[in-house]
C-alpha positions in Angstrom: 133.6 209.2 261.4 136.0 209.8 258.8 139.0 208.9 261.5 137.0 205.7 262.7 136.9 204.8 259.0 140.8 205.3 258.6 141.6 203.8 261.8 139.4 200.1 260.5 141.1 200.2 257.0 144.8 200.5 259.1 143.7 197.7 261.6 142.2 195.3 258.4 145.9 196.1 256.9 147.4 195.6 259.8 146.1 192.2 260.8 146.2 190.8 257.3 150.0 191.7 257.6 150.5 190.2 261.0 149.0 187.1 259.4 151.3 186.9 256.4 154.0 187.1 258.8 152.9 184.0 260.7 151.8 181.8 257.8 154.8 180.2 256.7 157.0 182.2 254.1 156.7 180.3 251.2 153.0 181.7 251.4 154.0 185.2 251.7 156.4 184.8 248.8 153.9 184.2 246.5 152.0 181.1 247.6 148.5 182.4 246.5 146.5 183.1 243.1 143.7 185.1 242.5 141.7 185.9 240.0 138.6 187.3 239.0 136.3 184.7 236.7 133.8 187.7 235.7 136.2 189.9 233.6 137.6 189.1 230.4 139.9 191.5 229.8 140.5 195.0 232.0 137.6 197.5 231.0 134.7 194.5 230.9 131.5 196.2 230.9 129.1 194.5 233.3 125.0 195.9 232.7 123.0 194.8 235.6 120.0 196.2 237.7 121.2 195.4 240.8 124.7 195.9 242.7 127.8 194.0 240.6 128.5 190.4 242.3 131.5 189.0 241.4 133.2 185.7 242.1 137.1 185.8 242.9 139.1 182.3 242.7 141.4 181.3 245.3 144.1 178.7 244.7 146.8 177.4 247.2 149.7 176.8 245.6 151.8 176.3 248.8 153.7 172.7 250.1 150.8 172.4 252.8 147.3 173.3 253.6 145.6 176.3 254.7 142.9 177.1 257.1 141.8 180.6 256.5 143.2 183.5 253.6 142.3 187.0 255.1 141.0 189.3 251.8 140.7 192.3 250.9 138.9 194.5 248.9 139.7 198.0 247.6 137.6 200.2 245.0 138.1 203.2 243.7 136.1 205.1 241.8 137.2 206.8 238.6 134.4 208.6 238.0 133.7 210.7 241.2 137.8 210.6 241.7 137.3 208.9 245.4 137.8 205.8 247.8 135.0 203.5 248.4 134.9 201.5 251.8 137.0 198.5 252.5 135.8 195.1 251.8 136.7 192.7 254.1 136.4 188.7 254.1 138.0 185.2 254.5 138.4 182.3 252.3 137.6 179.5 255.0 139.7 175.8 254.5 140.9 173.8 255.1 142.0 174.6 251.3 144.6 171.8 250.3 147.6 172.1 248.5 146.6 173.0 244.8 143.2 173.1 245.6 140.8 176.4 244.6 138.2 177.8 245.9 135.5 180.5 244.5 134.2 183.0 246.7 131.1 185.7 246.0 131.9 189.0 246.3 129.2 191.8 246.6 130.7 195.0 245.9 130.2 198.0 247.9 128.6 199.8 244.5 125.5 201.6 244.3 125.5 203.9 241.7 127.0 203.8 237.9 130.3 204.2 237.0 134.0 203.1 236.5 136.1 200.9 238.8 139.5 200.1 239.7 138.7 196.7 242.0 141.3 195.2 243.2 141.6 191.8 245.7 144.5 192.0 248.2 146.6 189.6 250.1 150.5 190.1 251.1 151.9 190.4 248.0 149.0 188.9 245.9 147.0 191.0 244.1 144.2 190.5 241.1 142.7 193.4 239.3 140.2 194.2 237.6 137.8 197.4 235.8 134.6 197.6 236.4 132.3 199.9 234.7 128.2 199.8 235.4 125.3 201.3 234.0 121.7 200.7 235.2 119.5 199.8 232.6 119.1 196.6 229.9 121.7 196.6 226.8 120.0 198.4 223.3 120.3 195.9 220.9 123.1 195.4 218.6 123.2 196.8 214.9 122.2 194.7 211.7 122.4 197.2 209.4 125.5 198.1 207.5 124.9 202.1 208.9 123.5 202.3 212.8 120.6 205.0 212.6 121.5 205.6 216.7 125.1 207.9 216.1 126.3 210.8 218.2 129.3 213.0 217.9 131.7 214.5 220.2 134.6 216.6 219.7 136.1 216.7 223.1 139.0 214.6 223.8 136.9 210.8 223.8 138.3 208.8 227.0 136.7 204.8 227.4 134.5 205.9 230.0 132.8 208.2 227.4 132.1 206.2 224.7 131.3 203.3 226.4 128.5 205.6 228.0 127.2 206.3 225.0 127.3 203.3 223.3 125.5 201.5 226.3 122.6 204.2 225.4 122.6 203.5 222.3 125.1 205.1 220.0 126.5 202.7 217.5 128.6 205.2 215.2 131.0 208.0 216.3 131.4 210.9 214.2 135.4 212.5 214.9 136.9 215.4 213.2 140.1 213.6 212.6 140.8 217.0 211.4 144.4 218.0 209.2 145.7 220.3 212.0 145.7 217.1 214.2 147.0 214.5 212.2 149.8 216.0 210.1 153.0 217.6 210.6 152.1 221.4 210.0 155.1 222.4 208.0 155.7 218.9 205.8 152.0 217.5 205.6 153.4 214.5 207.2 151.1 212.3 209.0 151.3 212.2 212.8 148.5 210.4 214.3 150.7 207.1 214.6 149.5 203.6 214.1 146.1 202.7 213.5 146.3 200.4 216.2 147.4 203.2 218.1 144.4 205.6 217.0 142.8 206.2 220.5 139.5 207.8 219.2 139.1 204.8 216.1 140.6 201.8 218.5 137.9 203.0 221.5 135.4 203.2 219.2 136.2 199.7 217.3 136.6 198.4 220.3 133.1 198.6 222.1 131.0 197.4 219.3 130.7 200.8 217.1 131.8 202.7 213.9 133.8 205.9 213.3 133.8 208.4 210.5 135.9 210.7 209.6 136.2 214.5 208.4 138.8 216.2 206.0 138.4 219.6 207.5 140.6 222.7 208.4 143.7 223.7 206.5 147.5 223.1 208.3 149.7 225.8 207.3 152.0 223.7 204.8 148.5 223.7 202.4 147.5 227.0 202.9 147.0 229.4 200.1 147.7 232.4 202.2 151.1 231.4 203.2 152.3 231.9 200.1 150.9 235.1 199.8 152.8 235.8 202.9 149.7 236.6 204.9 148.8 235.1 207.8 147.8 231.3 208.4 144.7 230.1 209.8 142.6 226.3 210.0 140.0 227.7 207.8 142.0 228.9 204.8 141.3 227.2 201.4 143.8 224.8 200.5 146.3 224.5 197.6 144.3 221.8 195.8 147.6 219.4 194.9 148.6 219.3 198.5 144.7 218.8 199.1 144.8 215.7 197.3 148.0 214.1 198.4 146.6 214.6 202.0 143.3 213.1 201.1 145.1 210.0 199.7 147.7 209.8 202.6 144.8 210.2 205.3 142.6 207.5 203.3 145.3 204.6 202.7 146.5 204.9 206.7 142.7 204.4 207.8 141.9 202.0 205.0 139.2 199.2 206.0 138.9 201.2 209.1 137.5 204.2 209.0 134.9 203.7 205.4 133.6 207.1 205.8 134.9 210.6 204.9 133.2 214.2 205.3 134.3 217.2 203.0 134.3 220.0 205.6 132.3 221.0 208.2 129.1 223.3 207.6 130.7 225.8 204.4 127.8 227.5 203.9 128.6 229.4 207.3 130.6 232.7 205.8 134.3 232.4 207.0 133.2 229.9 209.3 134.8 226.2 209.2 136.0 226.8 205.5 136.8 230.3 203.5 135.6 229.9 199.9 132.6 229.9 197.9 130.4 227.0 197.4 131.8 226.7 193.6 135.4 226.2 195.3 134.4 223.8 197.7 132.5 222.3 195.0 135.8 221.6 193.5 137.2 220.3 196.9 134.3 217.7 196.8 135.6 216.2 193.8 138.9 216.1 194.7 138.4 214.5 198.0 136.0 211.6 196.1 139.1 211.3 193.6 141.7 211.0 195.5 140.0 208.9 198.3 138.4 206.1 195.7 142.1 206.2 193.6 143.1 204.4 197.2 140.2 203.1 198.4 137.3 202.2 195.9 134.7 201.5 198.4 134.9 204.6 200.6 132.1 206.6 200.9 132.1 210.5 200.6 129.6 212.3 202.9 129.1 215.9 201.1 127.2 219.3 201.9 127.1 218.8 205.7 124.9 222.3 205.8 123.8 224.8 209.1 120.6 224.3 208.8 118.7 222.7 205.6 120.2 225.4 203.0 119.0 224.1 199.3 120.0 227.7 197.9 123.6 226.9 198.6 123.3 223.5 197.9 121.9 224.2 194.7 125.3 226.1 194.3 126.7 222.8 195.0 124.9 220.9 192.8 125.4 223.9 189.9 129.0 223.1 190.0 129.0 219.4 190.1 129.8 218.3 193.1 126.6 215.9 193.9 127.9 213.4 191.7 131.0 213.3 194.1 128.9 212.8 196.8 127.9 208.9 198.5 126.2 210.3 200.6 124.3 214.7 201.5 124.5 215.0 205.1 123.3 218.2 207.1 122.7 219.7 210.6 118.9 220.5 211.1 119.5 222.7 214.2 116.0 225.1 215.2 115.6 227.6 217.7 112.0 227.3 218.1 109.9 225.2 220.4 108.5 223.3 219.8 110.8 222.2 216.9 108.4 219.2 215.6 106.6 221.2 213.0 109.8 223.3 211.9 112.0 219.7 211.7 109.1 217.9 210.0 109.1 220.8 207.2 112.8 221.0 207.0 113.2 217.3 206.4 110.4 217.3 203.6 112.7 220.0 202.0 115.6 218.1 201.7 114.2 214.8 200.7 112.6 216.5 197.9 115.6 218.0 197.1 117.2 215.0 197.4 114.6 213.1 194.8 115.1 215.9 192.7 118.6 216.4 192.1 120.3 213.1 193.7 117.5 210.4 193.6 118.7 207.8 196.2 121.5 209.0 197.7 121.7 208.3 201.6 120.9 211.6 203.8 122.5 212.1 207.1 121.3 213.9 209.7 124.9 213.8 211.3 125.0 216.5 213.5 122.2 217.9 215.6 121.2 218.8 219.5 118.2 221.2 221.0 119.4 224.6 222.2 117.3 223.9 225.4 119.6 224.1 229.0 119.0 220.7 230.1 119.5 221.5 233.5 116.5 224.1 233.8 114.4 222.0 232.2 115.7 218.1 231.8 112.4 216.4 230.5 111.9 219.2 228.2 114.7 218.5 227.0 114.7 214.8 226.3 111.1 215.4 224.9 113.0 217.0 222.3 115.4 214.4 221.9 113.1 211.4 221.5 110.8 213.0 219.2 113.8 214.5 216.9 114.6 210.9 216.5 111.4 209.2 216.0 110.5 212.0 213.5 114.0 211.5 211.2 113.5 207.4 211.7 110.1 207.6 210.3 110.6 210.0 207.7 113.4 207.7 206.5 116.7 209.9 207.3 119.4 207.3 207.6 121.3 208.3 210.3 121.2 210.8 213.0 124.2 211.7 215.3 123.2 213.8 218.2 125.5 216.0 219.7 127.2 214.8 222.8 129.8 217.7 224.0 129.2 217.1 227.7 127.8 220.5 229.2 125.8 221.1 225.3 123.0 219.3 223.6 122.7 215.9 224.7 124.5 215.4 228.0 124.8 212.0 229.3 125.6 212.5 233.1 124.2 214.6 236.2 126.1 214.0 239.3 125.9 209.9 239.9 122.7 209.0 237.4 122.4 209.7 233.8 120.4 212.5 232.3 116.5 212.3 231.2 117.8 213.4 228.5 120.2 210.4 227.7 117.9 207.3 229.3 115.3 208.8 226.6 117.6 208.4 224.0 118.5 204.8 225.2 114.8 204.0 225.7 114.5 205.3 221.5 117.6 202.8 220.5 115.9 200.1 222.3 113.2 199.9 221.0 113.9 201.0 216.8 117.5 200.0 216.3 117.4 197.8 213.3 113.5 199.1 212.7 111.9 201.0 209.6 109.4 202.8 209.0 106.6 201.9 207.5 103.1 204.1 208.4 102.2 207.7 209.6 99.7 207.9 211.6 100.0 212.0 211.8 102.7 214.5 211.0 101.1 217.3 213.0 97.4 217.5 212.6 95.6 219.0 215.4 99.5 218.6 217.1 99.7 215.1 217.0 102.5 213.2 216.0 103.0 209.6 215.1 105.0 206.7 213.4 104.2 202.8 213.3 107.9 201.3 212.7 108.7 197.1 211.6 111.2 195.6 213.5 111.3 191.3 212.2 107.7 191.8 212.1 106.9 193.4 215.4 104.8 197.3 215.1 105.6 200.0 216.9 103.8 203.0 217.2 105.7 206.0 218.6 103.3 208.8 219.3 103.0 212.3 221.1 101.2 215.9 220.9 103.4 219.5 221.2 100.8 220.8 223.6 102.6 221.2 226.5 99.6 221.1 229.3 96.9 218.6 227.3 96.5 215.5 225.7 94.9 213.7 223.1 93.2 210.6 223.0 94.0 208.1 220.1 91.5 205.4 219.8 90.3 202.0 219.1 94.0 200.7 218.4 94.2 197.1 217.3 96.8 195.0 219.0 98.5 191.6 219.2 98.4 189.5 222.5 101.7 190.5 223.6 101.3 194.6 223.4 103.2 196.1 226.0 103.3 200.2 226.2 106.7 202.0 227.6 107.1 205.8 228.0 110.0 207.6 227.2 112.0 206.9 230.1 111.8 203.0 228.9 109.3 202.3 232.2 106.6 199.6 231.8 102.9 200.8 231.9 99.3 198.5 232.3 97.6 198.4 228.6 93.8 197.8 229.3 92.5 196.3 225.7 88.8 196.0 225.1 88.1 193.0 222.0 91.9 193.2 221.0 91.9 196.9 220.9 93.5 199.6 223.2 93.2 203.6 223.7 96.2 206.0 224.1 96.4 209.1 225.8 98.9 211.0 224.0 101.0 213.7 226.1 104.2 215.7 225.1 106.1 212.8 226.0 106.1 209.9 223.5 105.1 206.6 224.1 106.2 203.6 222.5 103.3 200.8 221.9 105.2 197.9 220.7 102.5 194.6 219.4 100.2 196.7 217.3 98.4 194.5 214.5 99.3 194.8 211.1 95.7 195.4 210.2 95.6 199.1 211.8 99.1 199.6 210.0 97.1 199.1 206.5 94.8 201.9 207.4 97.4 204.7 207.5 99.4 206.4 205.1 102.6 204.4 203.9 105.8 205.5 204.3 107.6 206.2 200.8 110.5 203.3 201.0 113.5 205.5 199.4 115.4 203.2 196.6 119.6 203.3 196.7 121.7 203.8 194.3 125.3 204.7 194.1 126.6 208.1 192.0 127.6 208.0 188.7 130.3 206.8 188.0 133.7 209.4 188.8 135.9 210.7 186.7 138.8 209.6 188.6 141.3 210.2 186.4 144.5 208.5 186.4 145.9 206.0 188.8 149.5 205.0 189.7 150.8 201.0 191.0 153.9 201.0 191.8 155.9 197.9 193.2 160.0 198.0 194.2 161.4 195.8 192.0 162.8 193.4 194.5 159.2 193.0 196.2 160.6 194.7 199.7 159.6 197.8 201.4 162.6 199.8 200.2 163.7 200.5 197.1 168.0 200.3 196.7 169.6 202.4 195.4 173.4 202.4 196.0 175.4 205.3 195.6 177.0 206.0 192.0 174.5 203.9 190.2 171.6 204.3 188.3 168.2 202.4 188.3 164.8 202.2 186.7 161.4 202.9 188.6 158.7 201.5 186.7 155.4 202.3 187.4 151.9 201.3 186.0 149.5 203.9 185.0 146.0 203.8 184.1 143.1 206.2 183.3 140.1 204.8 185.2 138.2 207.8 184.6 135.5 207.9 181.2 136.9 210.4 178.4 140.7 210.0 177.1 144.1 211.3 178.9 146.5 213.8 177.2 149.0 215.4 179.8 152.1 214.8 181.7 153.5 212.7 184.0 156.5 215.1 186.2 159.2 212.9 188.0 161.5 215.2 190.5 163.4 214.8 193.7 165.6 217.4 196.3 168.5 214.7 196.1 168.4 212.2 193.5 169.3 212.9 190.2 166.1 212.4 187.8 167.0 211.3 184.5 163.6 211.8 183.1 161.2 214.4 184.3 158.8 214.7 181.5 156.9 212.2 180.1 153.9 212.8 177.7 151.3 210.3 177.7 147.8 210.2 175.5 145.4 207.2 177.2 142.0 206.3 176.2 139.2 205.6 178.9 140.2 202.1 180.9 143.8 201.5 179.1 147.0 201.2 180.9 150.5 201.4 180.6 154.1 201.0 181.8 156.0 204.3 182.4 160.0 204.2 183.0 161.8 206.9 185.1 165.8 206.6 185.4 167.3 207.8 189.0 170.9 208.0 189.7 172.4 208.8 193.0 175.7 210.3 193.2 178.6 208.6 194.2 179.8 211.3 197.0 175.9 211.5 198.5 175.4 210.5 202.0 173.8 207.3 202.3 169.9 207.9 203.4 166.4 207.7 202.5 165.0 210.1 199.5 162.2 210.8 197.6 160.9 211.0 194.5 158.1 212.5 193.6 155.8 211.7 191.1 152.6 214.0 189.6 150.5 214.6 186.6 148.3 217.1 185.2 146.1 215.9 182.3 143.4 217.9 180.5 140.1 218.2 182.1 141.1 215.6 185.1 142.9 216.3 188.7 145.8 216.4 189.6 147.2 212.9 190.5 150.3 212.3 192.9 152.7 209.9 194.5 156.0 209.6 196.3 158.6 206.8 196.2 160.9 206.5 198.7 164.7 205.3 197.7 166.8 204.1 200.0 170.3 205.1 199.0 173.6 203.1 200.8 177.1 201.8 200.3 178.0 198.9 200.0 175.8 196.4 201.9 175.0 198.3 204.4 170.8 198.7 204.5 169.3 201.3 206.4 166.0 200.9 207.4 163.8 204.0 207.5 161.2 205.4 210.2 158.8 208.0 208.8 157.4 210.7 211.2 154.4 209.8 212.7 156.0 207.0 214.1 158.3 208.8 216.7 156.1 208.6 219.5 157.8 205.6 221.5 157.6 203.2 218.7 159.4 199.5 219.3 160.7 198.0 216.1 161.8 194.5 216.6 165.2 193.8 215.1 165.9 190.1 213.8 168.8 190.8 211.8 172.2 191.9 212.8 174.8 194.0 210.6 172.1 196.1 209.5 171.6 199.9 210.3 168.6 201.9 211.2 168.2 205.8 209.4 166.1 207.7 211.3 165.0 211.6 210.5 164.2 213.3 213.6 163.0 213.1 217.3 161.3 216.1 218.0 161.8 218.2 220.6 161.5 216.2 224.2 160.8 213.4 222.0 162.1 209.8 222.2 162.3 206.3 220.4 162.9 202.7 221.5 164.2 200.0 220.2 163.8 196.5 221.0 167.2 194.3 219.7 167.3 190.5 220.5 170.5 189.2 222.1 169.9 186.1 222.9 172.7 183.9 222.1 174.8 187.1 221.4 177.9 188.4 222.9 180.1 191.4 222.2 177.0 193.4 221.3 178.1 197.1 220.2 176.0 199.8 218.9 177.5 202.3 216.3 175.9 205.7 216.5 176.3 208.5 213.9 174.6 211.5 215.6 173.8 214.7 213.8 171.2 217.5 215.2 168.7 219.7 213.2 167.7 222.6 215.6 165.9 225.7 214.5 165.3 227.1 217.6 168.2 228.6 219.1 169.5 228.2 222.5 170.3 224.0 223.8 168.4 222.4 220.7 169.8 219.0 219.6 170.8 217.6 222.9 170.5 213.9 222.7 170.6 211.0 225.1 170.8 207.1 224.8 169.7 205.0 226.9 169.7 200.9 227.5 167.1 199.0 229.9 166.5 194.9 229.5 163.2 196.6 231.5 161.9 199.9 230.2 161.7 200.9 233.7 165.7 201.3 234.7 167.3 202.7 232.0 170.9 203.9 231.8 172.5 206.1 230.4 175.1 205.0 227.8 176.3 208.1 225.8 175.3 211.8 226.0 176.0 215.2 224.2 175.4 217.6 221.2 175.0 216.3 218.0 177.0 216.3 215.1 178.7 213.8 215.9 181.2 211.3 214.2 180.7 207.5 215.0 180.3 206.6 218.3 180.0 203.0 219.6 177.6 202.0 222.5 178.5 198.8 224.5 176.0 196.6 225.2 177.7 193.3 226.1 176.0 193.6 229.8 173.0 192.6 228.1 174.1 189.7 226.2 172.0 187.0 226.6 168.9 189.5 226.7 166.4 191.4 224.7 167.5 195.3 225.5 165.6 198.0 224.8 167.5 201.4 223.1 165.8 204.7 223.7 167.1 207.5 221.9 165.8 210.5 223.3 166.1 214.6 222.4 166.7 215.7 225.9 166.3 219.5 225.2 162.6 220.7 224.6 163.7 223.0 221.9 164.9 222.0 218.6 165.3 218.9 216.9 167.5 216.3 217.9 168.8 213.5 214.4 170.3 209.8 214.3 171.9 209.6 210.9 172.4 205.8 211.7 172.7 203.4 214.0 174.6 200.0 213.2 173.8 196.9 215.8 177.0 194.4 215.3 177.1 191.4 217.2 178.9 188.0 218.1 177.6 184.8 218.3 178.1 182.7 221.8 181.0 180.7 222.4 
């Protein structure tokens, strides 16, 4: 079979190229468009019950008409890494010149997944992504927060999120953690681009939210490295490099990632953070300092506890660090089953705790999943699932983000369907996103469980018994006309009502009766509506603008001369300032590096710092760094970049995280471009604009940095009007005095420049590179 298979695909190839070759050539040279009217964009998510039908459009676009267009279809499937059978048809004419035609397509798809489809014809092609789930879309999020969150640490891909979001999940929690997103020896950020940011741009991009941890310590911030010991992600942090992290993380997500967790589960000893709960008390406040002295409306997630510990975070709260907190999140994980008693008692605990000591702060559940193995026992498993999440919905927990590492907690896929498990938690989002609670009908009494929720007026009761064998019956329910009772798997059942009123049998598995009457709700116990309120307000200390005088991004300052940065500072916290402000830099000469300054609460001020550079420096881009220490407050810090040249010369500076193939388009000419580094095996393209240009030369002045020893500092450059075929233009080991480039084969054109580090060990530098250029004749 397999070879009969292979010999009809050759034979359908074959005859659609015999065909081509007859038609006349102007068809075969690109005579025919398709495209595919049911796809927006590549990755369009189609949600349907039955196979995917699509509809391609045909156009002729030859001198003369057509009879017939042979077509085919390939699929592969991305999921289960394999070839799906050839789809085979004709468009029939006569289609006249220009004309179009639209023809149905039934894919050859049985079974969810992601798809490469693509419609084939000589040289013609139009693709297209398919991804398909069974099952109706959850509905989409009202609320400013999505109760339905999960959380996975694995590498995220587009297949996996959209998965989940399709069951439900409307908020992603990611450890964008500092060993991954800065540089471990400067602190420099290296995640690139937010539009870049694959975890935050898949997540953005499908409908959902994203939050955000500052955990683990790179070794630049670690304590122990300057005791010479050795470094590891879960040292404490020096607190000033702390904070300028915090700030830098906060301002490159800013309006895009709103949420911000202070470590991961502390109260674990030597777990995710060494220290005790007074010193990460202290990096509580720090992190809601710096983060709302860049952003005032991000929100601080605190605690994140194994477990519902209140004796450690009563050590928290001891030390202040609740009233640095937006919101108390924690991780109810049990090992018992069942775990509806234990959760209902552990949730009590920190609510109370939470009217006690933090009355209307926002509690998270962000980070929870059974310790059941699925696979042995799959419905026991999404029992425990549903009823997790009814229970924290209708106690009034504000989110819940279930685990969702594939092979732990809350798995999504088995083979080619999706999990009990996951279709239990889509059947929950469906039917309480945008809900609240408002009734218990039992927390546990005789083992019964149940919650009547208020979605725009419509009652839901949710109800189910830990017995694992019986059932109980709950009578004499009072219903509207259009009741309708679904089981955890989202599957319809017949409700038999006697004078408006219904019985359910209620099993281990919860069942969802949506239509009850509002009179039955005012016969159980309400549900305590929590009130919100912010924190009090934060000491936040003092707060630095800063603006280059000539309103541009860099700040000149050319060489022998001296200027004045002026910067604005103001003490936004609630009690009055009396400390200094410290100016230094590695290369610039700073004029004044002590100023004393005494502020009361909500004045400001203008602070003047002289900087000279030297008239023998090399022209480059420098730093000066700015800090304070003032009694009673944080530290505060900033950096200002100068830009030092000669002459008229500007350089234009690329900061770190952008070295991963980064195009910066180039209007102007006579300018030059200071880079810092390529790391190693590392490269960088620029895009320059010749139209209209000729005699274009590029002026290179190389230099290498290479701590490694052996071949570090090789470089390469490399032109291409394509980024495909890119040659080779100069070559070697830096340093290197100025070296020109000629790229007059490309006037008229826009060229791309790549300079690469060609070795993988070291560090490979452009000092500058200087575009000049002549105008056409």
């Amino acid at each position: 079979m397999p070879l009969l298979k292979e010999l009809k695909v050759r034979y359908v190839l074959f005859v659609s190229l015999l065909i081509g070759c007859i038609l006349p050539q102007s068809l075969w040279a690109g005579g025919i468009r398709m495209e595919w009217l049911d796809s927006d964009q590549p990755g369009n998510l189609f949600i349907r019950e039955k196979k995917p039908i699509m509809r391609l459009k045909v156009t002729n676009l030859t001198d003369q008409q057509i009879d017939s267009i042979p077509i085919a279809i390939k699929q592969f499937d991305q999921y289960q890494q394999q070839e799906l059978p050839l789809i085979k048809m004709k468009v029939q004419g006569p289609l006249a010149v220009n004309q179009s035609q639209t023809v149905t397509v039934d894919l050859a798809i049985n079974q969810a997944g992601v798809y490469d489809v693509t419609a084939w014809y000589a040289e013609n092609q139009a693709k297209m992504q398919v991804s398909w789930i069974r099952g109706p879309q959850p509905p989409e999020v009202k609320t400013n927060v999505p109760f339905f969150a999960t959380v996975s640490h694995a590498k995220p891909t587009e297949w996996d999120y959209k998965m989940r979001r399709e069951f439900g999940s409307r908020f992603e929690r990611e450890r964008i953690v500092w060993q991954d997103a800065v540089d471990h020896e400067t602190g420099e950020i290296t995640r690139g681009p937010v539009e870049q940011d694959e975890i935050v741009q898949i997540v953005r991009a499908n409908g959902g939210m994203v939050s955000g941890s500052f955990a683990s310590t790179p070794p630049y911030a670690s304590m122990e490295r300057a005791k010479g010991n050795e470094t590891k992600l879960n040292n404490y942090p020096v607190m000033d490099k702390y904070v300028d992290w915090v700030q830098r993380i906060v301002a490159h997500y800013k309006d895009v990632i709103q949420y911000w967790e202070v470590h991961n589960e502390p109260n674990i000893d030597g777990g995710f953070i060494q220290g005790s709960a007074e010193q990460v008390a202290d990096l509580h406040k720090a992190s809601a300092l710096a983060a709302k002295r860049v952003w005032p409306q991000v929100n601080i997630i605190g605690a994140t506890t194994v477990g519902v510990d209140t004796e450690y975070m009563d050590r928290l709260k001891d030390a202040g660090a609740v009233d640095y907190m937006d919101i108390i999140a924690f991780h109810p994980y049990r090992w018992d089953y069942p775990q509806d008693p234990g959760t209902v008692n552990d949730l009590n605990n920190i609510i109370q705790w939470r009217d006690r000591h933090a009355p209307g702060r926002a509690l998270w559940d962000d980070e929870w999943g059974p310790w059941v193995n699925q696979e042995e026992v799959p419905h026991r498993y999404a029992d425990m699932v549903a009823r997790h999440l009814v229970i924290a919905k209708g106690m009034g927990i504000e989110q819940v983000s279930v685990y969702t590492w594939d092979g732990h907690y809350l798995r999504m896929w088995f083979d080619d369907k999706p999990t009990p498990s996951a279709i239990a938690y889509r059947t929950a989002a469906q039917r309480l996103t945008n809900a609240k609670p408002v009734a218990v009908l039992s927390e546990g009494k005789e083992g019964l469980y149940g919650y009547v929720f208020d979605r725009d007026g419509q009652m839901t009761l949710v109800t189910w018994i830990t017995d694992e064998q019986g059932s109980q019956k709950v009578a004499n329910i009072p219903v509207t006309e259009q009741a309708q009772l679904y089981d955890a798997m989202g599957n319809p059942h017949e409700l038999s009502s006697h004078d408006g009123t219904v019985i359910l049998q209620a099993t281990r598995r919860p069942v969802y009766l949506v239509g009850v009457h509002p009179s039955f709700v005012e016969s159980l116990k309400p549900v305590r509506q929590p009130t919100h309120q912010a924190p009090p307000i934060m000491h936040s200390g003092l707060w630095y603008g800063f603006k280059y005088p000539d309103g541009s991004e860099v700040f000149s300052l050319p060489l022998g001369t001296e200027r004045k940065i002026t910067l604005t500072v103001r003490n936004d916290g609630d009690q009055p300032v009396n400390g200094t402000i410290y100016a230094n830099s590695q290369n610039l000469q700073v004029l004044d590096r002590k100023i004393r300054i005494q502020m009361q609460p909500g004045e400001s001020r203008p602070v003047t710092i002289r900087v000279k550079a030297d008239a023998d420096m090399s022209p480059g881009s420098y730093r000066v760094n700015i800090s304070s220490k003032a009694d009673h407050l944080s530290f505060g810090r900033m950096r200002i970049r100068c830009e030092v040249a000669k002459g008229d010369v500007k350089y234009f500076h690329m900061s770190t995280w952008e070295m991963a193939q980064n195009i910066v388009d180039r209007k102007e000419f006579g300018g030059s471009i200071h880079i810092h580094w390529v790391n190693p095996g590392g490269f960088m393209v620029f895009k320059f604009d010749l139209t209209d240009k000729t005699n274009a030369k590029l002026e290179s002045l190389i230099d290498s940095v290479s701590p490694a020893p052996g071949d570090g500092g090789q470089f390469r450059i490399c032109a291409s009007s394509n980024q495909k075929d890119w040659k080779v233009l100069l070559e070697g080991r830096g340093p290197m005095k100025w070296r020109d480039v000629d790229l007059s084969d490309y006037a008229d054109k826009v060229v791309f420049v790549r300079f690469e580090n060609s070795s993988d060990k070291g560090q490979a530098r452009i000092k500058a590179m200087r575009l000049t250029t002549s105008p056409a004749n």
